[in-house]
C-alpha positions as CSV (number, residue, x, y, z in Angstrom):
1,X,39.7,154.8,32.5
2,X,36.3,153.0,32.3
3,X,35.6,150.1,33.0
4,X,32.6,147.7,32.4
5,X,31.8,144.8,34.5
6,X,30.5,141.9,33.1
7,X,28.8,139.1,35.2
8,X,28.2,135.7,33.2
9,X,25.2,133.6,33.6
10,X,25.3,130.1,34.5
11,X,23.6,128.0,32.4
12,X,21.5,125.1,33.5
13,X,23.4,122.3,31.3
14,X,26.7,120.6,32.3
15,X,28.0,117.5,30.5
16,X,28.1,115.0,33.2
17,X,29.7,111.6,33.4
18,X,26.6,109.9,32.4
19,X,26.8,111.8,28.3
20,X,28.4,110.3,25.4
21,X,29.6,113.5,24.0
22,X,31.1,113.6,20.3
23,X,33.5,116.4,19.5
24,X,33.9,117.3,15.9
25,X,36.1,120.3,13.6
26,X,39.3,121.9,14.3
27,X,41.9,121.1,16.5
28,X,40.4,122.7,19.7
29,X,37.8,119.7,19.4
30,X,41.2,117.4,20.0
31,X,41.7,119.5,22.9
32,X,38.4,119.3,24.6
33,X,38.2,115.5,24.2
34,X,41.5,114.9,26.0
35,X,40.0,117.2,28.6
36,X,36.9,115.5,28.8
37,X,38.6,112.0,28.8
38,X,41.2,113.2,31.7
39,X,37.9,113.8,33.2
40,X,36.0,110.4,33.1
41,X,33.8,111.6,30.3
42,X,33.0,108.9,27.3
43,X,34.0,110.8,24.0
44,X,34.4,110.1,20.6
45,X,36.2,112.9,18.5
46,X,37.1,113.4,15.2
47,X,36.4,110.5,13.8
48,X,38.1,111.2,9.4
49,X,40.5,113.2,11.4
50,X,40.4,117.2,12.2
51,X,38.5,119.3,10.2
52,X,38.2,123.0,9.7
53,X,35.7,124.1,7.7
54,X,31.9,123.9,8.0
55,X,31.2,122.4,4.8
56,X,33.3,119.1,5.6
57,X,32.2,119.0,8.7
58,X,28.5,119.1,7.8
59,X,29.2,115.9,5.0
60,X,31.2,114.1,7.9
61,X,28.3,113.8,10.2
62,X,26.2,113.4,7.0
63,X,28.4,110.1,6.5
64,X,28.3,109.0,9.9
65,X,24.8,109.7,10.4
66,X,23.5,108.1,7.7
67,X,25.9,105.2,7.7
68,X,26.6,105.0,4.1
69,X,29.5,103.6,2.7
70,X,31.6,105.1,0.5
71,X,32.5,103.6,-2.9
72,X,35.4,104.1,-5.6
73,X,33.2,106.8,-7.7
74,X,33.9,108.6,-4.1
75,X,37.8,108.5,-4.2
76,X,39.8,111.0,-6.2
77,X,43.7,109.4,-7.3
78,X,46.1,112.2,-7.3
79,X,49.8,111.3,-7.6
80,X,49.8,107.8,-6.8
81,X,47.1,108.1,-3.7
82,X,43.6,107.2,-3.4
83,X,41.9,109.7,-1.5
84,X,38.3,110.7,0.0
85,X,37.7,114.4,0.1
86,X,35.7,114.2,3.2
87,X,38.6,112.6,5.1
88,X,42.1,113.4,6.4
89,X,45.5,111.9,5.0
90,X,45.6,109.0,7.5
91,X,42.7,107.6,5.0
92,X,44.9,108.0,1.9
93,X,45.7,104.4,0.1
94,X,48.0,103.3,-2.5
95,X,45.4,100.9,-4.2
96,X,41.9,101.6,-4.1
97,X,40.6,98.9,-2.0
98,X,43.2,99.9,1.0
99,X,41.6,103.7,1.3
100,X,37.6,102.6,0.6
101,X,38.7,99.5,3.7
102,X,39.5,102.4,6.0
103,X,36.9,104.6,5.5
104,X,33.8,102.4,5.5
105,X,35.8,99.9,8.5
106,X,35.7,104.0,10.5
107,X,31.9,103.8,9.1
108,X,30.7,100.8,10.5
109,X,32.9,101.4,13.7
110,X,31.3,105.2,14.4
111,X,27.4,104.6,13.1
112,X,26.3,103.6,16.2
113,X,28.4,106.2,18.5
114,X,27.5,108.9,16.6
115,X,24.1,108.2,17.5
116,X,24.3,107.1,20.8
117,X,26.0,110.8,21.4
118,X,23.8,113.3,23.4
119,X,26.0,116.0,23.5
120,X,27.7,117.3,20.0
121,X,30.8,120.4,20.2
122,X,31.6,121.1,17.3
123,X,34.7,123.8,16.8
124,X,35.4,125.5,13.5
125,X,38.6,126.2,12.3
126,X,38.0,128.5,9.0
127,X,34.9,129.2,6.3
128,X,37.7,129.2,3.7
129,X,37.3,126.0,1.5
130,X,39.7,123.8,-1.2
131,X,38.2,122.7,-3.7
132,X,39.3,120.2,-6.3
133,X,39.8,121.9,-9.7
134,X,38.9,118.5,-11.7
135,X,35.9,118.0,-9.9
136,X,34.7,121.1,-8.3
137,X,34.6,118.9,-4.4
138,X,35.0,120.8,-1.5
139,X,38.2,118.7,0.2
140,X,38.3,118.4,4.3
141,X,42.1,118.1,3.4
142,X,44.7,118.9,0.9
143,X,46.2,115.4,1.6
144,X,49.6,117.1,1.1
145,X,49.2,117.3,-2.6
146,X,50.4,120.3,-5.1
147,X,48.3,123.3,-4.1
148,X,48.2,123.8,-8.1
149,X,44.9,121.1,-8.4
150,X,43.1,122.8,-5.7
151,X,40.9,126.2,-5.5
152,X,40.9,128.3,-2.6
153,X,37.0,129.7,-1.6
């Protein structure tokens, strides 16, 4: 039988009570924000909800980052529901104005913690993408809607 040993190297950064760390993607990033808040650590996490894939993670901190609000040529309306593609169900509305009032009220609320963040994990779930067929948009969720409007990538 052979064996090989492996020795890790420590590395020279720790997140330390003093960060504001922001955890973003799957549902591991859930995970390592409970741990880091059982810990003491300040941590924002996942603010549209979890999110697997790269591409929707990328236009969420876009979003955040740049602190733009989103508007009604933004929401898609799929049986019944107003929905953003770069957001999770929770941010689904019956009228217009009730989804676009969740969204840009998490906006306004995460702007400034996003960017008073110094340490960023972010955990990806998948590469695989849904898009919407009518409009080609990548979706962060399939917001429990007929898997016949959406392609897989």
């Amino acid at each position: 039988m052979k064996i090989t040993s492996v020795t890790p190297k420590t590395d020279s950064f720790k997140i330390e009570i003093k960060n504001n760390v922001f955890t973003i993607g799957s549902c591991f990033s859930v995970e390592i924000a409970k741990y880091l808040e059982k810990n003491g650590i300040n941590v924002v996490c996942n603010p549209f909800g979890t999110i697997y894939n790269p591409y929707s993670i990328f236009k969420e901190l876009e979003i955040l980052y740049n602190g733009d609000d989103i508007d009604p040529k933004n929401l898609i309306f799929e049986n019944g529901v107003f929905f953003s593609p770069y957001c999770s169900t929770e941010f689904d509305g019956e009228t217009e104005n009730e989804a676009l009032k969740k969204i840009n009220d998490t906006i306004s609320e995460y702007r400034k913690k996003i960017k008073e963040s110094d340490v960023f994990i972010i955990t990806f779930g998948t590469a695989i993408v849904y898009k919407i067929k009518k409009s080609g948009e990548i979706t962060a969720n399939c917001h429990k809607l007929p898997d016949n409007i959406f392609e897989k990538t």
